[in-house]
GUZALO-482375 format. One record per residue: residue number from 1; residue in one letter; x, y, z negated of N, C-alpha, C in turn. Coordinates in steps of 0.1 Angstrom, whole numbers, plus 5000, padded with zeros to 4 digits. Example, Ala and Ser with C-alpha at 12.3 -4.5 7.8 and 13.67 -1.06 7.14 Angstrom:
@num:1; residu:a; n_xx:5132; n_yy:4943; n_zz:4922; ca_xx:5123; ca_yy:4955; ca_zz:4922; c_xx:5132; c_yy:4967; c_zz:4922
@num:2; residu:s; n_xx:5128; n_yy:4978; n_zz:4929; ca_xx:5137; ca_yy:4989; ca_zz:4929; c_xx:5129; c_yy:5000; c_zz:4921
% end
This chain:
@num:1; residu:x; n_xx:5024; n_yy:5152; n_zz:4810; ca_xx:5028; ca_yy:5139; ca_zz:4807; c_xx:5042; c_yy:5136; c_zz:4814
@num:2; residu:x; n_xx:5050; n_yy:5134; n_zz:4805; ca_xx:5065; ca_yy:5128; ca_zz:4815; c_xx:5067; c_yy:5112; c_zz:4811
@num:3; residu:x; n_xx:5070; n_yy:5105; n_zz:4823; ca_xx:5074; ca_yy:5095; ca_zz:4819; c_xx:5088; c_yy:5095; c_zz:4816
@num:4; residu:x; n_xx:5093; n_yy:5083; n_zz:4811; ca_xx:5107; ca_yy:5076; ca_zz:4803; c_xx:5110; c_yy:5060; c_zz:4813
@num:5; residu:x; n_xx:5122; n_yy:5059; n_zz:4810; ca_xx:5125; ca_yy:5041; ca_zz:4817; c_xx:5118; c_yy:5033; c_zz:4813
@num:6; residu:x; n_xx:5114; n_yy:5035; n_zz:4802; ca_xx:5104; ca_yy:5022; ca_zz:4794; c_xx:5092; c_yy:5020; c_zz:4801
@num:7; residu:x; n_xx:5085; n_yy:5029; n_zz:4805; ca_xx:5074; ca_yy:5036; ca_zz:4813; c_xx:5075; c_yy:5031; c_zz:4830
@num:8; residu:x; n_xx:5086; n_yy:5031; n_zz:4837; ca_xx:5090; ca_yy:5029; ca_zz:4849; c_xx:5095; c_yy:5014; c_zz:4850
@num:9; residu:x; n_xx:5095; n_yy:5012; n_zz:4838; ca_xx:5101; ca_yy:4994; ca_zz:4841; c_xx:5093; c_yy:4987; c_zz:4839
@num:10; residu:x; n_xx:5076; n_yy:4990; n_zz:4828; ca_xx:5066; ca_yy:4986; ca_zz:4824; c_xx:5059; c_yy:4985; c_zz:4839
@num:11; residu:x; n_xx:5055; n_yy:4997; n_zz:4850; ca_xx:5047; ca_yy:4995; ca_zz:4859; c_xx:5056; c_yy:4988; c_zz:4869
@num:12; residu:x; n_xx:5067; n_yy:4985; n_zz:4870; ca_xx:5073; ca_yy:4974; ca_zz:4878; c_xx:5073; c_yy:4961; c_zz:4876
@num:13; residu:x; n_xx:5070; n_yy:4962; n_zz:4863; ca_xx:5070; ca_yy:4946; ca_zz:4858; c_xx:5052; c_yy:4943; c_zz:4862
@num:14; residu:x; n_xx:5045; n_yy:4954; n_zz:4860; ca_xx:5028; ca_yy:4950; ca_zz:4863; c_xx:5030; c_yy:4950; c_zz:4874
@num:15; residu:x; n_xx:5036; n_yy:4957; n_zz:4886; ca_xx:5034; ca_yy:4955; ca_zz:4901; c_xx:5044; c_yy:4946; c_zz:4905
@num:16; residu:x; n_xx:5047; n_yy:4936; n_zz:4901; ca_xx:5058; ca_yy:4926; ca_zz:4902; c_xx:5069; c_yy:4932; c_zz:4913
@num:17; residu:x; n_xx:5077; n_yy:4945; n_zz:4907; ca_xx:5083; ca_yy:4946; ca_zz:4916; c_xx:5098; c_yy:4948; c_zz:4909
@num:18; residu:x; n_xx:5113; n_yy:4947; n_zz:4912; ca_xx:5123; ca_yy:4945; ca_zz:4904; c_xx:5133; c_yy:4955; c_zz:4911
@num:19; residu:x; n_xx:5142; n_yy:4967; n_zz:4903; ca_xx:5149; ca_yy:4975; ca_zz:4906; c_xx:5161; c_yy:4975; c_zz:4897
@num:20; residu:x; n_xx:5169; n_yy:4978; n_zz:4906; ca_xx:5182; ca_yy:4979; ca_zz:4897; c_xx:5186; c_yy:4993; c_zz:4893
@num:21; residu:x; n_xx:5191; n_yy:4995; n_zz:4879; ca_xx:5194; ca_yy:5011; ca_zz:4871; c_xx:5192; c_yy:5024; c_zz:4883
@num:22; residu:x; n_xx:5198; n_yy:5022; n_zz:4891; ca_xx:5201; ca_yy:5036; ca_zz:4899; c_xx:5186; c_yy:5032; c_zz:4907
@num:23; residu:x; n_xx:5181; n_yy:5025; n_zz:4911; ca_xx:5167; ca_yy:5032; ca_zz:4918; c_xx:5156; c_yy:5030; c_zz:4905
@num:24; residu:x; n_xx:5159; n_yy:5029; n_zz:4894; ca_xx:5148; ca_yy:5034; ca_zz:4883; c_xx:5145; c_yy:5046; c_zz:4878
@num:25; residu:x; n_xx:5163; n_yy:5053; n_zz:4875; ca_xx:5165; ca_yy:5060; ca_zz:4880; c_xx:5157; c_yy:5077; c_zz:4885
@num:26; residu:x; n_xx:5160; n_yy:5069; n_zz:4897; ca_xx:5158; ca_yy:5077; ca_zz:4906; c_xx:5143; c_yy:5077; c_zz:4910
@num:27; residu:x; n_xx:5139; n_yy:5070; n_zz:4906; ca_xx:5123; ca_yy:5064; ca_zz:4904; c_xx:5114; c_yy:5078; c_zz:4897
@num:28; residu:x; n_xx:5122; n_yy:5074; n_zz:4880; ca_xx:5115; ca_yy:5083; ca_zz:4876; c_xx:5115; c_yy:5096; c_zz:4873
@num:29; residu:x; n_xx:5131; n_yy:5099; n_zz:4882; ca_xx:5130; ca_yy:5115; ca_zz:4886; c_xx:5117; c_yy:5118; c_zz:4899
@num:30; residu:x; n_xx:5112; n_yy:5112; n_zz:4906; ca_xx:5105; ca_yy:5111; ca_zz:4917; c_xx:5091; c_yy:5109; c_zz:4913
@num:31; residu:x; n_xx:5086; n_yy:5102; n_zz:4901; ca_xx:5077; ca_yy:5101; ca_zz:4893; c_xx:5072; c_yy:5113; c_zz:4888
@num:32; residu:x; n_xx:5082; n_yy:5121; n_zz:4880; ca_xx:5083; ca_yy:5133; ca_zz:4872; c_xx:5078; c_yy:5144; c_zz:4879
@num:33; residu:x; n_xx:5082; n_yy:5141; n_zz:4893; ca_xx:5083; ca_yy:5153; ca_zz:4899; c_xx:5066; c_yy:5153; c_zz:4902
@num:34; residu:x; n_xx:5065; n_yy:5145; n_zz:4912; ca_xx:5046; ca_yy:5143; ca_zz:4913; c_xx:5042; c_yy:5144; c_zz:4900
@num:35; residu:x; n_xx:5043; n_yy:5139; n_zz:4890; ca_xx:5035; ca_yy:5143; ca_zz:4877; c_xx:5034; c_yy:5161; c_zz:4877
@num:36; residu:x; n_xx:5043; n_yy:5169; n_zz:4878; ca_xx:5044; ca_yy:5182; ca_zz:4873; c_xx:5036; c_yy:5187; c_zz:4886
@num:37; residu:x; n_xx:5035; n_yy:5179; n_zz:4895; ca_xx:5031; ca_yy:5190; ca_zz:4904; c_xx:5014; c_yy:5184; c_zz:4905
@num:38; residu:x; n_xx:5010; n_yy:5174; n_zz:4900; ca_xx:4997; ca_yy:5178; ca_zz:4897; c_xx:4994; c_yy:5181; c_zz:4884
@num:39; residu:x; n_xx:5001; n_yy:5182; n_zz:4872; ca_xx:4999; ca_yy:5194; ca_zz:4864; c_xx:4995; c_yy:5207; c_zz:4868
@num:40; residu:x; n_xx:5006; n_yy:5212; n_zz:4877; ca_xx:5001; ca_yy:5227; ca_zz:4882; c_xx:4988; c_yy:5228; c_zz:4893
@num:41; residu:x; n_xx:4981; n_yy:5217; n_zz:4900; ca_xx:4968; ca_yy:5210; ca_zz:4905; c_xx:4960; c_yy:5214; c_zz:4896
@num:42; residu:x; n_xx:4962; n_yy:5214; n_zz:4881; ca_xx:4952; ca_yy:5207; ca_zz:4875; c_xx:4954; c_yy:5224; c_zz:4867
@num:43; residu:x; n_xx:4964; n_yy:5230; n_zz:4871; ca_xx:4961; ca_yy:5245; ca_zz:4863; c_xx:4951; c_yy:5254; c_zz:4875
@num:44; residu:x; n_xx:4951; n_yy:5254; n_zz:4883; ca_xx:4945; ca_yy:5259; ca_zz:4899; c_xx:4932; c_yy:5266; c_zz:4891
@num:45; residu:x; n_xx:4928; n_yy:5276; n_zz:4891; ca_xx:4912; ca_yy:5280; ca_zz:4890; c_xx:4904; c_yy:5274; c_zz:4900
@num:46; residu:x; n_xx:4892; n_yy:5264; n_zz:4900; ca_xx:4884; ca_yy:5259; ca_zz:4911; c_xx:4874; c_yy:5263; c_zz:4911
@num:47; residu:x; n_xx:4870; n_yy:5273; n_zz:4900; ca_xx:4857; ca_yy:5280; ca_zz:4901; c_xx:4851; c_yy:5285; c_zz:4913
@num:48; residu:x; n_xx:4837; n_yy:5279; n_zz:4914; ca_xx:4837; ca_yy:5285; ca_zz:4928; c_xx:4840; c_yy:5280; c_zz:4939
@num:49; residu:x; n_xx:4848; n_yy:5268; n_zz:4942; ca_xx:4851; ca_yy:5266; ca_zz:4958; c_xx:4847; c_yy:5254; c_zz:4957
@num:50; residu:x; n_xx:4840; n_yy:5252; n_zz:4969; ca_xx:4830; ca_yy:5240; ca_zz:4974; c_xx:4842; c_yy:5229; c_zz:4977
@num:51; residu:x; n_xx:4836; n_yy:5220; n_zz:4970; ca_xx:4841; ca_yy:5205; ca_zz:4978; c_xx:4846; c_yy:5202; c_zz:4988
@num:52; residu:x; n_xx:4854; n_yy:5192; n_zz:4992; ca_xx:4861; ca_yy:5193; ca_zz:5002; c_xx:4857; c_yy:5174; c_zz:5005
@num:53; residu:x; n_xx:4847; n_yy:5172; n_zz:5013; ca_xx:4845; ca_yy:5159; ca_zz:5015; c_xx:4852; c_yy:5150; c_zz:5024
@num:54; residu:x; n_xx:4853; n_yy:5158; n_zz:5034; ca_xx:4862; ca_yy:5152; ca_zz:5044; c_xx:4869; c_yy:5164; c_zz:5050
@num:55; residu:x; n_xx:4883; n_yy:5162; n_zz:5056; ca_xx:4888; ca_yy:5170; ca_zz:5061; c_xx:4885; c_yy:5178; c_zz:5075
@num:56; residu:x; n_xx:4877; n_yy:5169; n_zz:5082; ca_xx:4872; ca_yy:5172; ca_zz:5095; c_xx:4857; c_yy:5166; c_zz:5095
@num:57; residu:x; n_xx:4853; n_yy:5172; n_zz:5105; ca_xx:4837; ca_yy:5166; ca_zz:5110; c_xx:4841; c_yy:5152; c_zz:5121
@num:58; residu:x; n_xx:4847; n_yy:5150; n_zz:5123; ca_xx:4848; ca_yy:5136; ca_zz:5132; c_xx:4842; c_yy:5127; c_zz:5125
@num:59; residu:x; n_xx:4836; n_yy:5118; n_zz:5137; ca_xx:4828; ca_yy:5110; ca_zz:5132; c_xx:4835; c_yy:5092; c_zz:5138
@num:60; residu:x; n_xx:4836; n_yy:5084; n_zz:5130; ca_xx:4844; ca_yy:5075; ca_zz:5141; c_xx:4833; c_yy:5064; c_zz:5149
@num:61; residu:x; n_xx:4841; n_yy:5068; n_zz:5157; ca_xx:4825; ca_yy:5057; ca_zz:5167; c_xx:4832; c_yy:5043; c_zz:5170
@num:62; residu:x; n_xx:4825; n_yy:5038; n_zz:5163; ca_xx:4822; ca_yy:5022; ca_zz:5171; c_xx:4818; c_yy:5013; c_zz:5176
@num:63; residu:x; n_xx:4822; n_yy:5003; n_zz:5180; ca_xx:4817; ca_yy:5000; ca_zz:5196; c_xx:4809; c_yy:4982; c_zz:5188
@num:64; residu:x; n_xx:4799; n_yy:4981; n_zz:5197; ca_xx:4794; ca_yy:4965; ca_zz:5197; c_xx:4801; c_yy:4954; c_zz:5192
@num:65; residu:x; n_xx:4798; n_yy:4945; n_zz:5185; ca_xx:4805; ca_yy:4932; ca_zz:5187; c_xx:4800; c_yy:4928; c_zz:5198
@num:66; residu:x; n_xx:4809; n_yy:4916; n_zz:5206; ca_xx:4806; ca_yy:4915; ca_zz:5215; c_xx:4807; c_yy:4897; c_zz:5212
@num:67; residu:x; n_xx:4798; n_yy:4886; n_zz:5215; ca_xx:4804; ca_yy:4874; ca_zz:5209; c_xx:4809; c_yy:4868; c_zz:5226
@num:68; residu:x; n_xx:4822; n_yy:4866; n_zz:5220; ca_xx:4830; ca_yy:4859; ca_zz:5236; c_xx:4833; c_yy:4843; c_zz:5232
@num:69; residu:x; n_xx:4834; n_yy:4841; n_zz:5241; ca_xx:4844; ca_yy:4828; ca_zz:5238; c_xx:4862; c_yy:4824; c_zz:5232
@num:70; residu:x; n_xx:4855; n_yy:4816; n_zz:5229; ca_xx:4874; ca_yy:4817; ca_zz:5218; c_xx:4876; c_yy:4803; c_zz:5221
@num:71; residu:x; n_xx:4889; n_yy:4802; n_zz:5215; ca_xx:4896; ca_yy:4789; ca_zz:5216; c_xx:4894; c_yy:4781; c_zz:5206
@num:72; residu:x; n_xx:4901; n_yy:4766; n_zz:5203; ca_xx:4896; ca_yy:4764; ca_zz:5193; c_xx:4909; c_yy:4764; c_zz:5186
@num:73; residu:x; n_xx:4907; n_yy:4757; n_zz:5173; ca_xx:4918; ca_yy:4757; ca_zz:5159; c_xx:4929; c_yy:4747; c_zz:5168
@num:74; residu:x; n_xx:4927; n_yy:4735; n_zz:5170; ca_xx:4938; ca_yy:4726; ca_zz:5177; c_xx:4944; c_yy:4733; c_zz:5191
@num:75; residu:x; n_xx:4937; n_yy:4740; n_zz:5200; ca_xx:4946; ca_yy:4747; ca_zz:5212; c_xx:4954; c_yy:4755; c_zz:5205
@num:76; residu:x; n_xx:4949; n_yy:4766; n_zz:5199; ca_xx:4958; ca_yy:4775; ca_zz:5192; c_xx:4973; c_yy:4776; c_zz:5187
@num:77; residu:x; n_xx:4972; n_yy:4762; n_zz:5179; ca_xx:4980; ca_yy:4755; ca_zz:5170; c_xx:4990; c_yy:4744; c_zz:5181
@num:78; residu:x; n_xx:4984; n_yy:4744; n_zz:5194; ca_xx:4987; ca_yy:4734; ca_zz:5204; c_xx:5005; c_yy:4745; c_zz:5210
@num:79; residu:x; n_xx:5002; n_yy:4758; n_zz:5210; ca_xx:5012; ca_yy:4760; ca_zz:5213; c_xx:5023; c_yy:4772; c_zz:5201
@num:80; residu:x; n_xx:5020; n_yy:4767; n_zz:5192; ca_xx:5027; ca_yy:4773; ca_zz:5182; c_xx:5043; c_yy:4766; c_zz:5179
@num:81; residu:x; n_xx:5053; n_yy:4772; n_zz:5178; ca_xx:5067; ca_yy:4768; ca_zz:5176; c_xx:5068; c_yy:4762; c_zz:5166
@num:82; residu:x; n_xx:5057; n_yy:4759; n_zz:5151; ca_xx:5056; ca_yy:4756; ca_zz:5142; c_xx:5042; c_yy:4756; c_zz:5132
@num:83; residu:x; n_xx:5040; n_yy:4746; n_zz:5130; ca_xx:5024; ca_yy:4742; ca_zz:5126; c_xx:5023; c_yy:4731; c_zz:5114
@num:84; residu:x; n_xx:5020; n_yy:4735; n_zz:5102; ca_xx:5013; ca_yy:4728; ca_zz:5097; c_xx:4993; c_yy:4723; c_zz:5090
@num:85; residu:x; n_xx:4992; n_yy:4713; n_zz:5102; ca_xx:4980; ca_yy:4708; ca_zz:5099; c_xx:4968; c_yy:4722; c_zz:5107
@num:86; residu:x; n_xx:4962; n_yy:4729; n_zz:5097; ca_xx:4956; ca_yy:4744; ca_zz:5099; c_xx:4964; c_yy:4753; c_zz:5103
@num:87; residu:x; n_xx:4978; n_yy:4756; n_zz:5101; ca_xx:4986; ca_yy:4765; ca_zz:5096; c_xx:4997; c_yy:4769; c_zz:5107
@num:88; residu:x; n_xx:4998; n_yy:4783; n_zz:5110; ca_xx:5010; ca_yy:4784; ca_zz:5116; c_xx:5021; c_yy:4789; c_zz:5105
@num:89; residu:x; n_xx:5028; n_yy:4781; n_zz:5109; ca_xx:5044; ca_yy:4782; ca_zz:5101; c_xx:5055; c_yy:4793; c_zz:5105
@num:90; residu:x; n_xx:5052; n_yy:4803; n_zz:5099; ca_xx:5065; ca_yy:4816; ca_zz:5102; c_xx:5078; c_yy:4816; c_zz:5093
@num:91; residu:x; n_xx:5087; n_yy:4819; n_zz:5102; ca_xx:5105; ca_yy:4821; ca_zz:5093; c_xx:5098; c_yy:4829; c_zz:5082
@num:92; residu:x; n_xx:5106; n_yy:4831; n_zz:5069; ca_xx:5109; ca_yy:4837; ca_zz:5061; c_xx:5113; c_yy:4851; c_zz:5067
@num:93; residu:x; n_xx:5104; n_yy:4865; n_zz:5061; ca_xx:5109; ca_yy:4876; ca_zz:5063; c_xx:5107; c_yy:4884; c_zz:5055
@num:94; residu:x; n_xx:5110; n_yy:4882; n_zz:5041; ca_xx:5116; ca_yy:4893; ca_zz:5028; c_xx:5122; c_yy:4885; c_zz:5021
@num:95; residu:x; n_xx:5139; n_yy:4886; n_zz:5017; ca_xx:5142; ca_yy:4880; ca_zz:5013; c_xx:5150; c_yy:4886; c_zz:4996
@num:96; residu:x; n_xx:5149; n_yy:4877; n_zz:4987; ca_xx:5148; ca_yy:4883; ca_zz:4976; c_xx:5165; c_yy:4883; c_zz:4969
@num:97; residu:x; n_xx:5169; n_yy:4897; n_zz:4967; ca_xx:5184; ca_yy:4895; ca_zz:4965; c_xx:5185; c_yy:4890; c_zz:4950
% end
């Protein structure tokens, strides 16, 4: 399967995301390229070789909840630079060109 711009503008418009000509681009030279290389994945003979479930045997260990005491919604908010009501209020940080 190779994709086309029509194809690379479609999954940006579904992932609400907006690019201008040269990173679409270059998008879907980058696209193309992973596509071909699980084509040749998908030519691999796997007859024969066992699954691969996890990469290692580790096992992750986790620890107790522990129930502590907490503060409440109004202390929290008591020392916040900016608060509305429930809410802490943060600057803007992505800005849309």
């Amino acid at each position: 399967m190779k994709m086309d711009l029509n194809l690379v503008e479609k999954l940006a418009h579904l992932s609400r995301l907006s690019f201008n000509d040269e990173e679409k681009k270059k998008l879907l030279i980058d696209m193309n390229k992973i596509l071909d290389f699980v084509d040749k994945l998908n030519e691999m003979d796997t007859e024969g070789v066992e699954e691969l479930l996890y990469i290692n045997d580790d096992v992750n260990v986790l620890r107790e909840d522990i129930v502590a005491l907490t503060i409440s919604k109004k202390e929290a908010l008591k020392n916040a630079a900016l608060s509305d009501s429930d809410f802490f209020k943060v600057s803007k940080v992505i800005d849309k060109k």
